[in-house]
C-alpha positions in Angstrom: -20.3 0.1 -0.9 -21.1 -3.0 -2.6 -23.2 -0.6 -4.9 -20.4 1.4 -6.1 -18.3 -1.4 -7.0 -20.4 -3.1 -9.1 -21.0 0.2 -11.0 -17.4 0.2 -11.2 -17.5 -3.2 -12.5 -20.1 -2.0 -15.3 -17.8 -1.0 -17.5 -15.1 -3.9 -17.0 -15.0 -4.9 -20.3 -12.2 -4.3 -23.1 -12.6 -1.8 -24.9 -13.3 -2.7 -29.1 -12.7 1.1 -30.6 -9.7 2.0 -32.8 -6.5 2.4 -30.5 -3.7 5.2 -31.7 0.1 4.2 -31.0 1.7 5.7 -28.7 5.3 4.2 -28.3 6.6 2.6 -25.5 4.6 2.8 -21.6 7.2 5.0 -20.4 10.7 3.6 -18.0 12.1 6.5 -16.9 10.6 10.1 -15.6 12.5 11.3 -18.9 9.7 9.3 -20.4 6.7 10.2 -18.3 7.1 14.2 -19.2 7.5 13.1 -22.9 4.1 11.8 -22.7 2.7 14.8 -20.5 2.7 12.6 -17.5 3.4 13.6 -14.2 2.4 10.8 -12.0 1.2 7.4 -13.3 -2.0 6.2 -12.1 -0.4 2.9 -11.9 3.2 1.5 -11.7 3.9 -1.7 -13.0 6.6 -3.9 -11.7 8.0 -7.0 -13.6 10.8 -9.8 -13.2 10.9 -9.4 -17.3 12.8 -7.0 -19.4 10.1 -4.8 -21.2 9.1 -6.2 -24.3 6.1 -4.4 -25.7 4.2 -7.6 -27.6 1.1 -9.2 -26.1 3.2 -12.8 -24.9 4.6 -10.5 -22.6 2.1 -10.3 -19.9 2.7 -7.1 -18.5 2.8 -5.4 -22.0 -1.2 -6.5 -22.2 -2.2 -5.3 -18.5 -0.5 -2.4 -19.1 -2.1 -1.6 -23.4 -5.5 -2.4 -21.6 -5.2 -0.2 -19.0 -3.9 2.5 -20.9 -6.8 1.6 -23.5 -9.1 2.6 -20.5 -7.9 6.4 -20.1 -5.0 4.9 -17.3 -1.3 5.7 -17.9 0.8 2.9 -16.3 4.8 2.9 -16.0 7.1 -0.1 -15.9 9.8 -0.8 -14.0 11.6 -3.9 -15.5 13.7 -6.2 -13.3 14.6 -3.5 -10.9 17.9 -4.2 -8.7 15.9 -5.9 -5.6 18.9 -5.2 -3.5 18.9 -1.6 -3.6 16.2 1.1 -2.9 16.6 3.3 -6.3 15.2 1.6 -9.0 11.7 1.3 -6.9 11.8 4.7 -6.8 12.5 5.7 -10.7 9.4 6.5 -11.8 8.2 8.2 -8.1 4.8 7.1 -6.4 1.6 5.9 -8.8 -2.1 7.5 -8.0 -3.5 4.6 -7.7 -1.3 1.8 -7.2 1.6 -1.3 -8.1 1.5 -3.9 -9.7 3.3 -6.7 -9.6 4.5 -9.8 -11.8 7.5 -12.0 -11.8 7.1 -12.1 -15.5 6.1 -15.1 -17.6 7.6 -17.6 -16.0 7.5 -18.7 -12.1 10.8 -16.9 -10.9 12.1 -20.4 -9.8 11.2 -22.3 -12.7 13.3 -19.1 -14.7 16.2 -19.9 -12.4 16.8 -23.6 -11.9 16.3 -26.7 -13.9 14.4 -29.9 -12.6 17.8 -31.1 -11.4 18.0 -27.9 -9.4 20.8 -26.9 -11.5 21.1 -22.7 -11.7 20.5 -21.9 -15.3 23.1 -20.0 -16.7 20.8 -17.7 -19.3 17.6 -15.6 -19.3 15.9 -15.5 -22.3 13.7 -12.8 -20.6 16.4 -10.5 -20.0 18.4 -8.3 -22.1 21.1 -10.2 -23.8 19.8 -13.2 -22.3 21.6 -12.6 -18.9 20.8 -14.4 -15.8 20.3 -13.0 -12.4 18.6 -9.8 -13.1 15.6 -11.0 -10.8 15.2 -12.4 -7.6 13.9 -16.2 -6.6 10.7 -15.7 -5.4 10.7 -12.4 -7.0 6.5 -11.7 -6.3 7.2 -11.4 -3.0 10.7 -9.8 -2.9 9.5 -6.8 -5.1 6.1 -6.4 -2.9 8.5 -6.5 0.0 10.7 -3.4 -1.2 7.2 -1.7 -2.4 5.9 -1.8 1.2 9.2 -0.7 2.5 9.4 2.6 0.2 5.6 3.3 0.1 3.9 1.8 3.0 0.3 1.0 2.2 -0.2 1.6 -1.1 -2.6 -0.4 -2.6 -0.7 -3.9 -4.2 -1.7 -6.0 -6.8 0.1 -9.0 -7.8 -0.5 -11.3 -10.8 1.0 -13.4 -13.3 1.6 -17.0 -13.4 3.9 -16.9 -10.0 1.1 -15.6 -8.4 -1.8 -17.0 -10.0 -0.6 -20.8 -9.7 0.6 -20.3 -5.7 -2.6 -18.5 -4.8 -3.9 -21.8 -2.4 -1.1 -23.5 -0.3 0.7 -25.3 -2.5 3.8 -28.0 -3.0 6.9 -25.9 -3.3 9.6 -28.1 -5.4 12.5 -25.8 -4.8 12.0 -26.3 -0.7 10.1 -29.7 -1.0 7.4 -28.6 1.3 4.1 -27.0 1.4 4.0 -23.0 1.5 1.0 -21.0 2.3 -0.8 -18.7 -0.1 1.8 -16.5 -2.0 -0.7 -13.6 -0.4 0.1 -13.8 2.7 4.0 -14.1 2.1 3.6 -11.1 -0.5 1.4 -9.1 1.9 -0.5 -7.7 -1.2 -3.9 -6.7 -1.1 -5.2 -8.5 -4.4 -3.9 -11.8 -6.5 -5.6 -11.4 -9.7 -5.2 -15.2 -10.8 -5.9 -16.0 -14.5 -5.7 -14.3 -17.7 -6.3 -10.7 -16.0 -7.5 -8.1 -18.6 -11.0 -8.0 -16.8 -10.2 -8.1 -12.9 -7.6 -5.8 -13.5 -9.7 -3.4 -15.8 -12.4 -3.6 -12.6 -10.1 -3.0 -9.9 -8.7 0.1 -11.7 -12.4 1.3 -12.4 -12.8 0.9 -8.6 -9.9 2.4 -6.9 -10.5 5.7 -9.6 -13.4 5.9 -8.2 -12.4 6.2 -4.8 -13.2 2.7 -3.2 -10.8 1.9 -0.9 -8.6 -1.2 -1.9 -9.5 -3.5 1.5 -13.2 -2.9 0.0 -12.5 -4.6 -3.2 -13.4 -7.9 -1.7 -15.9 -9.9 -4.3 -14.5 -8.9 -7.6 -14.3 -12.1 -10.5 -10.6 -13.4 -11.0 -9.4 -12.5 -7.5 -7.9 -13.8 -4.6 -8.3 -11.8 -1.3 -7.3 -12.1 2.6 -10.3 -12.8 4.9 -11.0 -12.5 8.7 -14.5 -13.4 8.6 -16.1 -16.8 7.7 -17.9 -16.2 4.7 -22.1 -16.7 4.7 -23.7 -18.2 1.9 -22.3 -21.4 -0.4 -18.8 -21.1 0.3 -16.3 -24.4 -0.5 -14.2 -24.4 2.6 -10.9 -26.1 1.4 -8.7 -28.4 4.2 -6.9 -25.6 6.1 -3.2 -25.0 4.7 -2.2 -26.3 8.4 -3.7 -30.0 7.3 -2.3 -29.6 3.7 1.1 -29.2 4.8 1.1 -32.0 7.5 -1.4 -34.3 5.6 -1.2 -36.0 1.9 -4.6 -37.1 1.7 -6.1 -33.5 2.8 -3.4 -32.2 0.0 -5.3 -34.2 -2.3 -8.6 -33.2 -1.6 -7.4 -29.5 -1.7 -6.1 -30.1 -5.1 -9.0 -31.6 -6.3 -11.0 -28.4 -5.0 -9.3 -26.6 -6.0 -9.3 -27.4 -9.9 -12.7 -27.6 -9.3 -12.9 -24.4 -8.6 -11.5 -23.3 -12.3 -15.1 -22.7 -13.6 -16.3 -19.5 -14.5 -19.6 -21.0 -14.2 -19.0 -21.8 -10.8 -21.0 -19.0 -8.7 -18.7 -20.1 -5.4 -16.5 -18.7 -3.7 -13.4 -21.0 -2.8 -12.1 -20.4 0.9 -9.1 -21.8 2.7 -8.0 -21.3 6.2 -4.7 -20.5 6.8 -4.1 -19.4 10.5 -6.7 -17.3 12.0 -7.4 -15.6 8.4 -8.7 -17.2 4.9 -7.9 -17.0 1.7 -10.9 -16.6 -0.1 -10.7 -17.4 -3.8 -13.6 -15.2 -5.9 -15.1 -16.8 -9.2 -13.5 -16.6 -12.4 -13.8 -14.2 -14.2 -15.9 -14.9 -18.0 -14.3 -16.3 -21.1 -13.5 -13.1 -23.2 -16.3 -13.1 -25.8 -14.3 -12.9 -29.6 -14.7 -9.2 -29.7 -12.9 -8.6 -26.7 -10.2 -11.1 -27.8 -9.7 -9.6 -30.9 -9.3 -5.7 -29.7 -6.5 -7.4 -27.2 -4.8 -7.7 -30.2 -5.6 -4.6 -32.0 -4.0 -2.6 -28.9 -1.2 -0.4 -30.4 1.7 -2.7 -29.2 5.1 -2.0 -31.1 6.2 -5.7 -30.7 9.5 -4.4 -30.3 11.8 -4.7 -27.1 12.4 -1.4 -25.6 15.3 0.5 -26.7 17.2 0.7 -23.6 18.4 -3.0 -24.3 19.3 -2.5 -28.1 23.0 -1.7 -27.0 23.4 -5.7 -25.2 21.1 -6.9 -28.8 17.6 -6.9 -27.4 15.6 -9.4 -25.3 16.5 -13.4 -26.8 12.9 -14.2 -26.1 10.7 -12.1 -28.2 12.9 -14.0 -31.3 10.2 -17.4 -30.9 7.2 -15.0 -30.4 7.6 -12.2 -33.0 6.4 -14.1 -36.1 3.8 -16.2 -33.8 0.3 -15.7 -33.4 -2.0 -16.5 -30.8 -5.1 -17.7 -31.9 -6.9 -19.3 -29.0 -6.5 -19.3 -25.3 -7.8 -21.5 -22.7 -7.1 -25.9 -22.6 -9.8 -28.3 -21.3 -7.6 -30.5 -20.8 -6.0 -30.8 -17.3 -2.4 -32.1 -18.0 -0.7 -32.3 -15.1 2.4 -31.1 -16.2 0.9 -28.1 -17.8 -0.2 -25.0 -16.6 -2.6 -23.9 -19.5 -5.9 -24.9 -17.6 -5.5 -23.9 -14.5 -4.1 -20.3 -15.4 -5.9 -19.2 -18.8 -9.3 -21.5 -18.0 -11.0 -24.2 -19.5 -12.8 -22.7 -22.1 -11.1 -22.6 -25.3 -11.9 -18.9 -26.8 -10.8 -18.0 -30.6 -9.5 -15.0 -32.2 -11.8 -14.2 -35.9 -9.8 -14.8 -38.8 -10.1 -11.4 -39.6 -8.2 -10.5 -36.3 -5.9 -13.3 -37.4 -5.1 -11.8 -40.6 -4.7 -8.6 -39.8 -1.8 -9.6 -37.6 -0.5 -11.2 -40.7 -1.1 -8.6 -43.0 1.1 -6.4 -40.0 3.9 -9.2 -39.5 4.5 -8.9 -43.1 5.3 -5.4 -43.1 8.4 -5.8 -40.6 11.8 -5.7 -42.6 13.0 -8.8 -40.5 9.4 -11.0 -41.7 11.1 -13.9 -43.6 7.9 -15.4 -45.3 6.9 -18.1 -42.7 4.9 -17.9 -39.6 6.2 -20.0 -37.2 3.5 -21.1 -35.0 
């Protein structure tokens, strides 16, 4: 077993060659057969509208899938209430995934004051209200109820920051691992490009999803004490009725935000574990600069041009990303703990050619904003 999924994980790297553009990742089944797909190795479900530029998080998992031979529908903000828009694009080959977009669902929804916002700049036309709170778990909840036990990824920063019990401000208490409340089968935490390339070169392969256990950048649900130089974290029994074993939780568990760090990062939570695999490594600048070479149309998809497009691809169109990764540990930021410590850099040639392409659009204005 353990042999076939690190062969899998040979080839988990991103893939440099020249990429041809192929429009949109396809939203509809009318979509699917315009590509020559019949079923989609892997269905991708997100709390954002579909915006096809790499700020959008599941624009990137799905180019770098699709990079790797995978085709990969989206279903954006589906109506969570209803059965039909789970169903849209039928069931994937290999599995869902799932995202509540690029922001925490709650954060999306309510301001510090716990004031409802009244926009969405995520949505088309900016509306609120086309996602769930909580959406991770509400859209893995109508998964398992139209497909059973189909394998179930979840990711994005919802995900990735409430993988270990953590302080929920909305409820003003402790919850438990998002995993357990999603009832996925893997939390890829972190920038994901590699875990998720892995996991993909694993299930195509055959290996079962419950056997996907040790793979960098993931979060899984154990039965078994782990042998070997495990960190056992204070259970999420003692973090919730203890401040003090809160603390030294937290402490662990940014800690365990090293991709240097062989260890794996356990905590009890009942009579299960969540068990917390290494990071995965910094990208090297190769594989940072083919992210951005994917064939994105950094266009919204046209399905929203009749409400005027998605508000929030306005700030990021004429923006480019240079670097990724912060060493250092704000507490009121997020950039550490979700896209690591190490600070990795695009080339300048990368950087330019992004230029060169911004300055071909009709709406390019002469300025880069950020």
């Amino acid at each position: 077993m353990n042999k076939s999924i690190n062969d899998a994980g040979k080839k988990a790297r991103v893939d440099t060659s020249p990429k041809e553009n192929k429009g949109f990742l396809p939203m509809s089944k009318k979509e699917m057969r315009a590509q020559g797909i019949d079923q989609c190795d892997f269905i991708l479900v997100t709390g954002d509208a579909y915006v096809d530029h790499p700020s959008f998080g599941a624009a990137i998992v799905g180019r770098v899938l699709q990079a790797r031979g995978f085709s990969v529908g989206i279903i954006a903000q589906p109506n969570w209430q209803e059965n039909a828009d789970f169903n849209q694009l039928g069931a994937p080959r290999l599995g869902f995934l799932v995202t509540a977009g690029n922001l925490d669902s709650m954060v999306n929804h309510f301001t510090v004051n716990k004031k409802r916002r009244r926009e969405d700049v995520y949505a088309p036309g900016g509306q609120a209200g086309l996602r769930p709170d909580r959406a991770t778990i509400v859209y893995c909840g109508k998964i398992r109820e139209n497909f059973g036990e189909i394998p179930l990824i979840i990711g994005g920063i919802e995900a990735s920051l409430r993988r270990f019990a953590h302080y929920d401000y909305w409820q003003e208490k402790v919850r438990r691992p998002i995993l357990f409340d999603s009832r996925a089968d893997l939390l890829v935490y972190g920038m994901g490009e590699l875990a998720m390339i892995e996991i993909a070169e694993g299930l195509s392969a055959g290996i079962p999803v419950d056997q996907l256990t040790h793979i960098k950048g993931t979060a899984v649900i154990s039965r078994e004490a782990e042998a070997g130089d495990a960190v056992l974290l204070p259970t999420t029994e003692e973090v919730m009725a203890d401040t003090q074993a809160y603390a030294r939780a937290t402490a662990l568990i940014y800690q365990s935000n090293n991709a240097h760090d062989p260890r794996i990062y356990r905590q009890p939570t009942g009579n299960r574990y969540l068990q917390q695999n290494p990071p995965q490594p910094p990208l090297s600048q190769a594989e940072f600069d083919a992210l951005y070479d994917l064939p994105f149309t950094y266009r919204w998809h046209p399905a929203y041009d009749q409400v005027g497009g998605v508000p929030g691809l306005e700030e990021v169109k004429f923006s480019i990303t240079a670097n990724r990764g912060c060493y250092g540990n704000c507490t009121f930021c997020a950039l550490a703990i979700h896209q690591g410590k190490y600070v990795q850099m695009r080339s300048r040639d990368s950087i330019v050619r992004e230029a060169g392409r911004m300055a071909k659009d009709p709406d390019f204005k002469g300025y880069i904003h950020d």
